[in-house]
GUDREN-274933 format. One record per residue (C-alpha): residue number from 1; residue in three letters; x, y, z. Coordinates in Angstrom, 2 decimals. Layout:
# residues N
@drenza: NUM&bamar: ALA&px: X&py: Y&pz: Z
...
# end
This chain:
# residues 302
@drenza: 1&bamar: UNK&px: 43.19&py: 168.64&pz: -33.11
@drenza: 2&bamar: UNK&px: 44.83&py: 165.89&pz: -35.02
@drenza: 3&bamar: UNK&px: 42.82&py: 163.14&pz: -36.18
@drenza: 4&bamar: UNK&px: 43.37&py: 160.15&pz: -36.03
@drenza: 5&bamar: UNK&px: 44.10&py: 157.45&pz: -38.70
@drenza: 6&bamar: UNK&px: 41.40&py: 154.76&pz: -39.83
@drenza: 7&bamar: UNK&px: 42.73&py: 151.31&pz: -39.87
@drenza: 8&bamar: UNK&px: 40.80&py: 148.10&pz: -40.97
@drenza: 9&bamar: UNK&px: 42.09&py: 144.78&pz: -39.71
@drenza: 10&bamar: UNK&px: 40.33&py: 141.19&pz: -40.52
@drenza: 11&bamar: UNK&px: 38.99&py: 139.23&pz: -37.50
@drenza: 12&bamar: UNK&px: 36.78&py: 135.95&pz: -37.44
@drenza: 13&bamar: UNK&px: 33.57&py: 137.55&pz: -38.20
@drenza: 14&bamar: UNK&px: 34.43&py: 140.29&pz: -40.80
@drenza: 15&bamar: UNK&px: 36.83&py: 143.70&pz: -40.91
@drenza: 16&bamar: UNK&px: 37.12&py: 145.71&pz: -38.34
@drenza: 17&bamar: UNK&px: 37.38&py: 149.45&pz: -38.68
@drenza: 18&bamar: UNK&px: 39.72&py: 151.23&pz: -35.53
@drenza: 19&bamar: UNK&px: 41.86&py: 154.17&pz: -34.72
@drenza: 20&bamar: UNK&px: 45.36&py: 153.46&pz: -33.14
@drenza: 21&bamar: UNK&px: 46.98&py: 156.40&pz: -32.26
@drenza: 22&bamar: UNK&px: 49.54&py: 157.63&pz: -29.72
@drenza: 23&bamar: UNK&px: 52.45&py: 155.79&pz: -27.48
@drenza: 24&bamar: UNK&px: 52.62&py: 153.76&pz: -24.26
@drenza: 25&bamar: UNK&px: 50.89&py: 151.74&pz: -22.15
@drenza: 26&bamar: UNK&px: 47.62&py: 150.61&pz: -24.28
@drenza: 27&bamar: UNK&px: 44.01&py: 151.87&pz: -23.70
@drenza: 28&bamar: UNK&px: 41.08&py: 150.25&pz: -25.50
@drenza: 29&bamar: UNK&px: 37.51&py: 152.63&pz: -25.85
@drenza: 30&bamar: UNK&px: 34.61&py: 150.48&pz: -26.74
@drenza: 31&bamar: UNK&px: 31.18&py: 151.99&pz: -27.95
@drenza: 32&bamar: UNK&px: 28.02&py: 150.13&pz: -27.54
@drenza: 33&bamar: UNK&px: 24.40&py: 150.50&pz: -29.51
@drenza: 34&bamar: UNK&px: 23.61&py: 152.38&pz: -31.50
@drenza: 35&bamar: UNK&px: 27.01&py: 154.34&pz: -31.72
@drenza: 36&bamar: UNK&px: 30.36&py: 154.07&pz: -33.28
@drenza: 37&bamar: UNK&px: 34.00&py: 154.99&pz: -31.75
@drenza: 38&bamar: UNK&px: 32.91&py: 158.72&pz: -33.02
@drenza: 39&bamar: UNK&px: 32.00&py: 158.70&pz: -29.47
@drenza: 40&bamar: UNK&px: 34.85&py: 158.91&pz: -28.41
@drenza: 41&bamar: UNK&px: 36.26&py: 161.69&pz: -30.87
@drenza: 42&bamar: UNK&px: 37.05&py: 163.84&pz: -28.14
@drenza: 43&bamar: UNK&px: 38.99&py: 161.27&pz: -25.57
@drenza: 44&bamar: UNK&px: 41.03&py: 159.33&pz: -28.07
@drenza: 45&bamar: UNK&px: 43.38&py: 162.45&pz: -28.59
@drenza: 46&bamar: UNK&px: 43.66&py: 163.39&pz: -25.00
@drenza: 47&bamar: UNK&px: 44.39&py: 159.78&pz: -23.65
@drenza: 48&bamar: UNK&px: 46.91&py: 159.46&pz: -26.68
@drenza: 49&bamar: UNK&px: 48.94&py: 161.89&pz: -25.14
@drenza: 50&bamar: UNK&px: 49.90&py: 159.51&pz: -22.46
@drenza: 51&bamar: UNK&px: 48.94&py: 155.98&pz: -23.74
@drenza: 52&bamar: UNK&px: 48.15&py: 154.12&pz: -27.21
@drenza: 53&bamar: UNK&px: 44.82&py: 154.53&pz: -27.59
@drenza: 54&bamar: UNK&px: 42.93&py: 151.55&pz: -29.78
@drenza: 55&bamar: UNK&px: 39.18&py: 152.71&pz: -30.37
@drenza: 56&bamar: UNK&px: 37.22&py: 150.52&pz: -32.75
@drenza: 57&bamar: UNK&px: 33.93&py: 150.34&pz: -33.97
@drenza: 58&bamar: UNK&px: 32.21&py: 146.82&pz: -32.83
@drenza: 59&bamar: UNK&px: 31.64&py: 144.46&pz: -36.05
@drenza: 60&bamar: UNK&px: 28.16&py: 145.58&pz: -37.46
@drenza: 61&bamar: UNK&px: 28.56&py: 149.05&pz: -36.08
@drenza: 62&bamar: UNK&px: 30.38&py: 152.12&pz: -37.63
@drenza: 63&bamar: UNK&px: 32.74&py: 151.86&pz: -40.36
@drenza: 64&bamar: UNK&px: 33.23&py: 147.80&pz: -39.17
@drenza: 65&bamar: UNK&px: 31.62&py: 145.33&pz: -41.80
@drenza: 66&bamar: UNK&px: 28.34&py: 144.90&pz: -41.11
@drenza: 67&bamar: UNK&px: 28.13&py: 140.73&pz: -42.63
@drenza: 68&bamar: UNK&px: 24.60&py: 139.02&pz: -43.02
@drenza: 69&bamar: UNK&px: 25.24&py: 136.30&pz: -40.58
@drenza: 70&bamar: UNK&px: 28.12&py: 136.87&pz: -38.37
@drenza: 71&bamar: UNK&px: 27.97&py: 136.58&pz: -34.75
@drenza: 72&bamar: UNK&px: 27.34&py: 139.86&pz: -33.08
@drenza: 73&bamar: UNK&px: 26.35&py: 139.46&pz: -29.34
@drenza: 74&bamar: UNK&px: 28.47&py: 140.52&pz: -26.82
@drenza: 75&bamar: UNK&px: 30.19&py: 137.56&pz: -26.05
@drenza: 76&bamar: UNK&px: 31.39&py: 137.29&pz: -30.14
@drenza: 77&bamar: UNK&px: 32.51&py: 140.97&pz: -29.55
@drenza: 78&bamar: UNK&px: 34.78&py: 140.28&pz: -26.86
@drenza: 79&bamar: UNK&px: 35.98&py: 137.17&pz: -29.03
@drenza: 80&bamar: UNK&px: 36.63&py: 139.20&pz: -32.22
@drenza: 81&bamar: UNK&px: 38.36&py: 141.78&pz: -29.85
@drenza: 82&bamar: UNK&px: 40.66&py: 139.43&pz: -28.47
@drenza: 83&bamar: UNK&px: 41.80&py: 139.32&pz: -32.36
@drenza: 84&bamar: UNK&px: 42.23&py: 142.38&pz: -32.98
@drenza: 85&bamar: UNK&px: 44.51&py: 143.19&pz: -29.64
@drenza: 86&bamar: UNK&px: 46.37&py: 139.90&pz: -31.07
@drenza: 87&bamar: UNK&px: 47.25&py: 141.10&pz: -33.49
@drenza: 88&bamar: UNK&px: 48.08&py: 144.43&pz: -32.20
@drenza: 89&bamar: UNK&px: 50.47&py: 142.58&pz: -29.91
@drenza: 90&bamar: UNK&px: 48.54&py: 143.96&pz: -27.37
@drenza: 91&bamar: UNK&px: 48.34&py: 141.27&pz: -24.44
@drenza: 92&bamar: UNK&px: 47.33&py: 144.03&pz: -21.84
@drenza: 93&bamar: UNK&px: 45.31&py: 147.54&pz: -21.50
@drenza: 94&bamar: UNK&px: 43.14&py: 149.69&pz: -19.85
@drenza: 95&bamar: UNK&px: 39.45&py: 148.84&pz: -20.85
@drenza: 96&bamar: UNK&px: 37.08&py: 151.87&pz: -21.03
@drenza: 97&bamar: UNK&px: 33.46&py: 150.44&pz: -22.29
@drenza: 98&bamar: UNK&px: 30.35&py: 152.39&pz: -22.63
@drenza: 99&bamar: UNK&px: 26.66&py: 151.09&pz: -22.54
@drenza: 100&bamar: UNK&px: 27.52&py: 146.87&pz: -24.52
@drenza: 101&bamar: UNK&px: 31.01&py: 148.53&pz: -24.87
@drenza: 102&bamar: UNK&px: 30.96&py: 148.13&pz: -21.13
@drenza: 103&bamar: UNK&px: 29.76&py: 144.56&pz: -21.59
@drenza: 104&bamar: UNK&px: 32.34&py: 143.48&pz: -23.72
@drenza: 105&bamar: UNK&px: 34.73&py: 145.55&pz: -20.90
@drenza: 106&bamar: UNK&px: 33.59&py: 143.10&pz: -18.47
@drenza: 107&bamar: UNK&px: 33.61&py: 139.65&pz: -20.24
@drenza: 108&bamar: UNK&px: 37.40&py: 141.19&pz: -21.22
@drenza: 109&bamar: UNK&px: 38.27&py: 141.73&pz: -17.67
@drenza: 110&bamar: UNK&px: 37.08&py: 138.22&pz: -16.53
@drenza: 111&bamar: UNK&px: 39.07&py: 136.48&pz: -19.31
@drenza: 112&bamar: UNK&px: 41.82&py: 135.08&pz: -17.83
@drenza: 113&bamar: UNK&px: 43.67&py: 134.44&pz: -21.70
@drenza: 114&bamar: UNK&px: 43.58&py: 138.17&pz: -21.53
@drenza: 115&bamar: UNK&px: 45.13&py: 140.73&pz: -18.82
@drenza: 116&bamar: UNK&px: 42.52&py: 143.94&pz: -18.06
@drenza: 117&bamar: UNK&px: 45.12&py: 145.91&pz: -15.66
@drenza: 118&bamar: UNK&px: 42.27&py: 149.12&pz: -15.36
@drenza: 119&bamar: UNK&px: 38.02&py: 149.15&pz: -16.00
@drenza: 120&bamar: UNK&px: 36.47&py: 152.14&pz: -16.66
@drenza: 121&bamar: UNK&px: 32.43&py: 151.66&pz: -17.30
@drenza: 122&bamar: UNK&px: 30.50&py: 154.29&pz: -18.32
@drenza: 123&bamar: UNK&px: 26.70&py: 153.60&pz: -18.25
@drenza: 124&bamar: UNK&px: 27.33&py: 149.74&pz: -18.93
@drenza: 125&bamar: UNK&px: 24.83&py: 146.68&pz: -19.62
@drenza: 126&bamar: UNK&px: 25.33&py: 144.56&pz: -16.95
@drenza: 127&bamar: UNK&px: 24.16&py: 141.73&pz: -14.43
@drenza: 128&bamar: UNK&px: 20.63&py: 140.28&pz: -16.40
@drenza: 129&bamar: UNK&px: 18.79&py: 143.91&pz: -16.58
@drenza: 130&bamar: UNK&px: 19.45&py: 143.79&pz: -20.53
@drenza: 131&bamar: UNK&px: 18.28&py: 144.41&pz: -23.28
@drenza: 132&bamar: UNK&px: 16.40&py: 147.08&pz: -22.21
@drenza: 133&bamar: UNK&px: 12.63&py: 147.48&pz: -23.66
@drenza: 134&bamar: UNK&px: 13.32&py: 149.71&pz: -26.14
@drenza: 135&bamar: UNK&px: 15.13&py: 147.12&pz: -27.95
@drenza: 136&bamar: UNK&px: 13.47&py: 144.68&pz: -27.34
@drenza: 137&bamar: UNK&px: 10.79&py: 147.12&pz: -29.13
@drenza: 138&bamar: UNK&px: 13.22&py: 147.42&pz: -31.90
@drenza: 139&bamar: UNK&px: 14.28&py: 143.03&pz: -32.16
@drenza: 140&bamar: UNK&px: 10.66&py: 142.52&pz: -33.07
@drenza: 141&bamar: UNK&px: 10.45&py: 145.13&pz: -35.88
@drenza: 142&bamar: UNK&px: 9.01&py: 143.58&pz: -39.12
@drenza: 143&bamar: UNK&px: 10.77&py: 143.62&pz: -42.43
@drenza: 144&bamar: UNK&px: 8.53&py: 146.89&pz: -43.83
@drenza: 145&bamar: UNK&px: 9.72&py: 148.59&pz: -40.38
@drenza: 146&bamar: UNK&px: 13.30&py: 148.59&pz: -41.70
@drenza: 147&bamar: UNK&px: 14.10&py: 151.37&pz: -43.48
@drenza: 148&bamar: UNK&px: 16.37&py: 154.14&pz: -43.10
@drenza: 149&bamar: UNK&px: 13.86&py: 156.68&pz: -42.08
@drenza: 150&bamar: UNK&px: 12.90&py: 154.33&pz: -38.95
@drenza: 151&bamar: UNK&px: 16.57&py: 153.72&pz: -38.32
@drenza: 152&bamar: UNK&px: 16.95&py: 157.94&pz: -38.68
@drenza: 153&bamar: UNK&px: 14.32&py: 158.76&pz: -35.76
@drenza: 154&bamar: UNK&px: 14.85&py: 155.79&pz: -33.64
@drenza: 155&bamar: UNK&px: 18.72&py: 157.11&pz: -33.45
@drenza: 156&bamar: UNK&px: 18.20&py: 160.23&pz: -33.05
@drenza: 157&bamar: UNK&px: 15.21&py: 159.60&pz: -30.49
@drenza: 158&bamar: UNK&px: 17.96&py: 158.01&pz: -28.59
@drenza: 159&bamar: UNK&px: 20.68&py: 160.70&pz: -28.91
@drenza: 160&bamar: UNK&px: 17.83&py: 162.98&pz: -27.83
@drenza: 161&bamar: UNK&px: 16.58&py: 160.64&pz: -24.49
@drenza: 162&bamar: UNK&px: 20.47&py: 159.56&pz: -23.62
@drenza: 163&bamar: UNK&px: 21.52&py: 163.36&pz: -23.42
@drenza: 164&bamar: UNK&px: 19.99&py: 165.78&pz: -20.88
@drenza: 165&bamar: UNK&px: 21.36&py: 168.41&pz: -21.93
@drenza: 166&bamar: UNK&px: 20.49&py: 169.67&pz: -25.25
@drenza: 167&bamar: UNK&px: 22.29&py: 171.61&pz: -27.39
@drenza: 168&bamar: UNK&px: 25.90&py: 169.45&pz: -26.39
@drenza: 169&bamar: UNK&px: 25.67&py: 167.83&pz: -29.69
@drenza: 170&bamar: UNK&px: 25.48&py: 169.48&pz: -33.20
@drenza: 171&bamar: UNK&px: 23.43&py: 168.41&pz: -36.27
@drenza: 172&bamar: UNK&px: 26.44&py: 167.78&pz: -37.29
@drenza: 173&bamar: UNK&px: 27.65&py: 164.93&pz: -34.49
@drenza: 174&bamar: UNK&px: 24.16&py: 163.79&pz: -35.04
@drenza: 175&bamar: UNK&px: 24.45&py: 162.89&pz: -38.14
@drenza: 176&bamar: UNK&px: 27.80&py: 161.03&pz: -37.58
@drenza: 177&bamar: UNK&px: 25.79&py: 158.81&pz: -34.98
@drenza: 178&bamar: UNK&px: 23.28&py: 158.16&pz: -38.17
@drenza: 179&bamar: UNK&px: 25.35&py: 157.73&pz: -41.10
@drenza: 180&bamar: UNK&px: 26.84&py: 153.99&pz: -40.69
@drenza: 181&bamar: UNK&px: 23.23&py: 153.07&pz: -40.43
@drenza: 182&bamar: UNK&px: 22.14&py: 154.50&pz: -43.88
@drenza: 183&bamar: UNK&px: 23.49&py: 152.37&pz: -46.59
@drenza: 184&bamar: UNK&px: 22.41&py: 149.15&pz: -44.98
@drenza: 185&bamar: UNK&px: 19.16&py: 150.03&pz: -42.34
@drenza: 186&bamar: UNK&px: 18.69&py: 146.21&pz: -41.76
@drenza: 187&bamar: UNK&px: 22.07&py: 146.10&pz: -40.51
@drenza: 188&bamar: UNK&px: 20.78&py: 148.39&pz: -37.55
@drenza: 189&bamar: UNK&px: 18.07&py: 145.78&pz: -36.55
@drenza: 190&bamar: UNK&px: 20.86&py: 142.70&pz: -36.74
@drenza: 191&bamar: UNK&px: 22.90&py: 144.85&pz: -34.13
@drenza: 192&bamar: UNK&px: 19.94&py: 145.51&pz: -32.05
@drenza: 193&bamar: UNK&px: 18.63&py: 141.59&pz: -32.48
@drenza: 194&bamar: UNK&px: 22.20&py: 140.62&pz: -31.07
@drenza: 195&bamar: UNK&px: 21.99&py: 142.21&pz: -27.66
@drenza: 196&bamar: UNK&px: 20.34&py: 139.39&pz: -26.09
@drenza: 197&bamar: UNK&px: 21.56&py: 139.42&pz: -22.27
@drenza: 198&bamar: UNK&px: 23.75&py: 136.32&pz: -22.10
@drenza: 199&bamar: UNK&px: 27.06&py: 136.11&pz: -21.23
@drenza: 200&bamar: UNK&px: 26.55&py: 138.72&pz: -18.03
@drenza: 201&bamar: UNK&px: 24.23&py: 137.25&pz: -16.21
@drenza: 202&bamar: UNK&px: 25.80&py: 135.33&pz: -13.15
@drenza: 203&bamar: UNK&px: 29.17&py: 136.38&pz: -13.36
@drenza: 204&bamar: UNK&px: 29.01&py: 138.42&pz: -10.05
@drenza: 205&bamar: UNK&px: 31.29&py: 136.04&pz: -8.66
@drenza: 206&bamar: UNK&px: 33.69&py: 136.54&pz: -11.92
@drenza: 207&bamar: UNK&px: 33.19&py: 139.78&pz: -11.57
@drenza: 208&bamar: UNK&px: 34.41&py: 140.04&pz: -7.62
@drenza: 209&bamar: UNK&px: 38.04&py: 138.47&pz: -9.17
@drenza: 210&bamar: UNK&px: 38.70&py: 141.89&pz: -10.91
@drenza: 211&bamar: UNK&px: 40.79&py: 142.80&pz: -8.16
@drenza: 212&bamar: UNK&px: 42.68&py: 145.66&pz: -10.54
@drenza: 213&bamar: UNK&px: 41.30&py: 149.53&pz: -9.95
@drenza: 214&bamar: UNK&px: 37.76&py: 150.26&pz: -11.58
@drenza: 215&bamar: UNK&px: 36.00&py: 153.19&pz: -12.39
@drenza: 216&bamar: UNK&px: 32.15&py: 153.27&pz: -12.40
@drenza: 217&bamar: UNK&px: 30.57&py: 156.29&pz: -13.85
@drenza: 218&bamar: UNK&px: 27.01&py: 156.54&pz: -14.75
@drenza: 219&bamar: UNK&px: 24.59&py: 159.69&pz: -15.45
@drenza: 220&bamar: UNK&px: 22.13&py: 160.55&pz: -12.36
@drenza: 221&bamar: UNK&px: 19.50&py: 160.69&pz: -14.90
@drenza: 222&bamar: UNK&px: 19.65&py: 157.42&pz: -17.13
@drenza: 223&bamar: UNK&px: 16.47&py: 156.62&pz: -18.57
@drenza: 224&bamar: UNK&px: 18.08&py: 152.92&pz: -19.99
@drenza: 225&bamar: UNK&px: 20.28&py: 151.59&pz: -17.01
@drenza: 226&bamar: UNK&px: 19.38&py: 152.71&pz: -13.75
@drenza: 227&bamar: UNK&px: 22.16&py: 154.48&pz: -12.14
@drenza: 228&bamar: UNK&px: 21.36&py: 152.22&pz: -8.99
@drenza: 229&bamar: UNK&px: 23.35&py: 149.22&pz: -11.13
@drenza: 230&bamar: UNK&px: 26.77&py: 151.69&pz: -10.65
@drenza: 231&bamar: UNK&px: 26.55&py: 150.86&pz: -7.13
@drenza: 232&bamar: UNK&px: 25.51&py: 146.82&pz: -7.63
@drenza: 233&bamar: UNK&px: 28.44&py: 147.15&pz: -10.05
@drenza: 234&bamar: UNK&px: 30.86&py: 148.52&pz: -7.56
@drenza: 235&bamar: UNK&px: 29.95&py: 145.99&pz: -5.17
@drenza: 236&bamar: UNK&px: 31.15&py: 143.32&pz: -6.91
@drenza: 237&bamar: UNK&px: 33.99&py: 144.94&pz: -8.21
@drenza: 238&bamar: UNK&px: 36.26&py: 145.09&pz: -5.05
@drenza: 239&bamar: UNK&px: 38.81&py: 147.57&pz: -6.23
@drenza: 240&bamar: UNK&px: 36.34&py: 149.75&pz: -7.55
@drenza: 241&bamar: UNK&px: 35.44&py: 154.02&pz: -7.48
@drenza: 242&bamar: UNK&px: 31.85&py: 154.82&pz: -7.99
@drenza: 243&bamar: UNK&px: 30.65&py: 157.95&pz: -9.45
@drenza: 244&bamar: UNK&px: 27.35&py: 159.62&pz: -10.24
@drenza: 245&bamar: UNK&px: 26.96&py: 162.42&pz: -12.92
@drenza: 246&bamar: UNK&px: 24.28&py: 164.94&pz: -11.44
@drenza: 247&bamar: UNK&px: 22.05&py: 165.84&pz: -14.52
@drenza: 248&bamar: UNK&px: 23.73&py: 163.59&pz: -16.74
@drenza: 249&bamar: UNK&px: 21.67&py: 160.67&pz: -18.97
@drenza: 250&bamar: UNK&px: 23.15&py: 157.74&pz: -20.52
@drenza: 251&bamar: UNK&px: 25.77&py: 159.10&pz: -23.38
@drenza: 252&bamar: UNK&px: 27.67&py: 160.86&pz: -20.30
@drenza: 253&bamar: UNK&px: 30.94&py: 162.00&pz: -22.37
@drenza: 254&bamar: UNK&px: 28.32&py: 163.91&pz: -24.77
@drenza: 255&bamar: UNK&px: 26.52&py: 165.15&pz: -21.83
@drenza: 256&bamar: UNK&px: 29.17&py: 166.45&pz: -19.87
@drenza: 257&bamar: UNK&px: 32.80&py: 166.64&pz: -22.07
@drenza: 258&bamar: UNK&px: 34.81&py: 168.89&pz: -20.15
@drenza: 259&bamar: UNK&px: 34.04&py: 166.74&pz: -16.95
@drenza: 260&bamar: UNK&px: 34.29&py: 163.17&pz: -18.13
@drenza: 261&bamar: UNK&px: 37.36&py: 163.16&pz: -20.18
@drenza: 262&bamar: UNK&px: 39.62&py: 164.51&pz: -17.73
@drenza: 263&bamar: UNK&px: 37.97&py: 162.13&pz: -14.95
@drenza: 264&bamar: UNK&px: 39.13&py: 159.02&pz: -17.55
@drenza: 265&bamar: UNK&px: 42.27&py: 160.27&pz: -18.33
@drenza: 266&bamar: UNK&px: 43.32&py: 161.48&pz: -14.36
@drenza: 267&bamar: UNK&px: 41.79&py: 158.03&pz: -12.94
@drenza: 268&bamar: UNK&px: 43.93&py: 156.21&pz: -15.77
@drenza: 269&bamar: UNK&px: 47.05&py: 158.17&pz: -15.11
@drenza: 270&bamar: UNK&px: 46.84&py: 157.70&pz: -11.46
@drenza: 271&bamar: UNK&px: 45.84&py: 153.92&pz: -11.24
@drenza: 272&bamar: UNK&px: 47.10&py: 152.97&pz: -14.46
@drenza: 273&bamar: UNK&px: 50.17&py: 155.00&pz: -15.13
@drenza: 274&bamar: UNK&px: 50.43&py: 154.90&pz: -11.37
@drenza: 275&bamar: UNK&px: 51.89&py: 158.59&pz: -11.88
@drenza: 276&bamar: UNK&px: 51.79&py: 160.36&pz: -8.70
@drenza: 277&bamar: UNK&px: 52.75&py: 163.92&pz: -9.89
@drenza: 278&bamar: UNK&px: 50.25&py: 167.03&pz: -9.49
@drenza: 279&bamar: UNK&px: 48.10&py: 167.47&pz: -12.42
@drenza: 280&bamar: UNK&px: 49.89&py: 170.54&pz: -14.66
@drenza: 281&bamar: UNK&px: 46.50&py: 171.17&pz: -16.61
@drenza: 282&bamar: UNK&px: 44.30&py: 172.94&pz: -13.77
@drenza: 283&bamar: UNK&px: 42.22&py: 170.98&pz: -11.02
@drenza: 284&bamar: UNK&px: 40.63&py: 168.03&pz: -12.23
@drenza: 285&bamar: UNK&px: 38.19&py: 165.98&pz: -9.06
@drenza: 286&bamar: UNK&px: 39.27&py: 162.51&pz: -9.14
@drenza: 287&bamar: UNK&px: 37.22&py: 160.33&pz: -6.95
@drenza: 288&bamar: UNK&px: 39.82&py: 157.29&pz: -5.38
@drenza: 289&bamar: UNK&px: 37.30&py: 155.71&pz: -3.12
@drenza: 290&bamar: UNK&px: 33.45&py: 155.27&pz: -2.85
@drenza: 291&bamar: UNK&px: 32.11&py: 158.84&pz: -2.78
@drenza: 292&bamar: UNK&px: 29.77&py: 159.83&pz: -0.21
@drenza: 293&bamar: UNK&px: 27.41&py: 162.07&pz: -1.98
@drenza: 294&bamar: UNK&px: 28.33&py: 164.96&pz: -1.17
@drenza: 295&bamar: UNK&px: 31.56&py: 164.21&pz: -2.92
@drenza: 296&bamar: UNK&px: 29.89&py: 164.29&pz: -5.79
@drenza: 297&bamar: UNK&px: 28.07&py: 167.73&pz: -5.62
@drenza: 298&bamar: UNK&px: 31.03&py: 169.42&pz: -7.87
@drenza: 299&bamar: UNK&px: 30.83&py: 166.70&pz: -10.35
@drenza: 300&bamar: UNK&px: 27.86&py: 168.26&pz: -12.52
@drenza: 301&bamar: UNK&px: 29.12&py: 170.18&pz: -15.85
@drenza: 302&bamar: UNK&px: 27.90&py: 173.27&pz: -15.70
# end
């Protein structure tokens, strides 16, 4: 599998480290906490077949500068995103967002200095049921709390919560989650300290002017956003596919890889790439409307 290369490009609050790989119409991946765009190691190649794929890591996460003081709530994300397409010469994409990823989707996609022609959210923040109480835990964490063996567990407690199935991620991918975190553990808690709720709450009405084709998918089984906020999110998003991951938590892609790559990259090349041709790669389910459920029996990776 080819890798792809690691760029660094200066916004308002710091550098930003991102991948940019592949031709076509652009695709942006955005993580949320406590990841990096490792988590999307597996769909940046496969989209970049098709599209260019920009994945970066959020300012204070991954291989992004993690400054002292800098903004880093979800609205500044969005902002210091809008800088980086900029300057990309991107003025319009696909947006797929994952947990604040899908947060920053969202404020993106109701921007009107900024065109969101496709929304994929996977397990998003949303609406005002954020932060969720585990952070919360972790905002109020005192100074001697901040080390890197705290920052260690607390990651990896998560890994273990947000996947149901064990086993999908080696020690290896683990410790990719945990490294960004080690040289700098307070950087961690300034990340966590950011994700304060605002900028989502009462934007339903935004929200219902994203008339372009959305895909919600969430894991049946999320412990952190309850999967009944994929169908309060459909709701208001009126050109929107719903879709629940049987025995899936809240990192779905690392719960279920075979299953929730192809669903991104078939629901982008339909409604994005508006191509109309069979799929040549073997039957992929594709769900173009709101799924009754027992449409989505066939969904669960086995």
């Amino acid at each position: 599998m080819t890798q792809p290369e690691v760029r660094r490009a200066r916004v308002s609050g710091g550098e930003l480290s991102y991948t940019d790989m592949g031709e076509g119409p652009a695709v942006v991946l955005l993580h949320g906490f406590p990841s990096s765009s490792f988590l999307w190691r597996r769909e940046i190649p496969l989209l970049a077949s098709r599209m260019r794929v920009i994945a970066p890591d959020l300012l204070g996460y991954g291989q992004s500068d993690k400054p002292l003081t800098a903004d880093l709530t979800v609205e500044a994300q969005a902002f210091y995103l809008r800088e980086l397409l900029e300057r990309l010469e991107v003025e319009r994409a696909a947006v797929v967002g994952h947990d604040i990823g899908g947060g920053v989707a969202q404020l993106l996609a109701i921007d009107p200095g900024f065109t969101v022609e496709t929304l994929v959210l996977l397990d998003s923040v949303c609406f005002d049921v954020w932060p969720i109480e585990r952070v919360r835990m972790l905002q109020e964490a005192t100074a001697g709390q901040e080390t890197e063996q705290f920052v260690q567990e607390v990651v990896r407690l998560t890994l273990d919560i947000g996947i149901s199935h064990q086993g999908r991620v080696t020690e290896q991918d683990v410790e990719r989650y945990v490294e960004p975190w080690r040289a700098e553990p307070s950087a961690f808690f300034r990340a966590a300290r950011a994700i304060d709720g605002k900028g989502l709450t009462g934007r339903e009405i935004d929200l219902e002017r994203v008339d372009v084709p959305s895909f919600v998918l969430w894991g049946e089984e999320d412990p952190f956003l309850d999967p009944e906020l994929a169908e309060r999110l459909g709701a208001n998003l009126p050109g929107s596919t719903v879709a629940l991951l049987p025995g899936c938590s809240h990192f779905v892609n690392e719960d279920a890889p075979t299953t929730v790559g192809p669903l991104i990259y078939e629901f982008l090349r339909v409604r994005y790439l508006r191509d109309q041709r069979p799929h040549q790669g073997g039957p992929v389910q594709v769900l173009l409307h709101r799924p009754e459920p027992s449409d989505l029996a066939d969904l669960e990776d086995e």
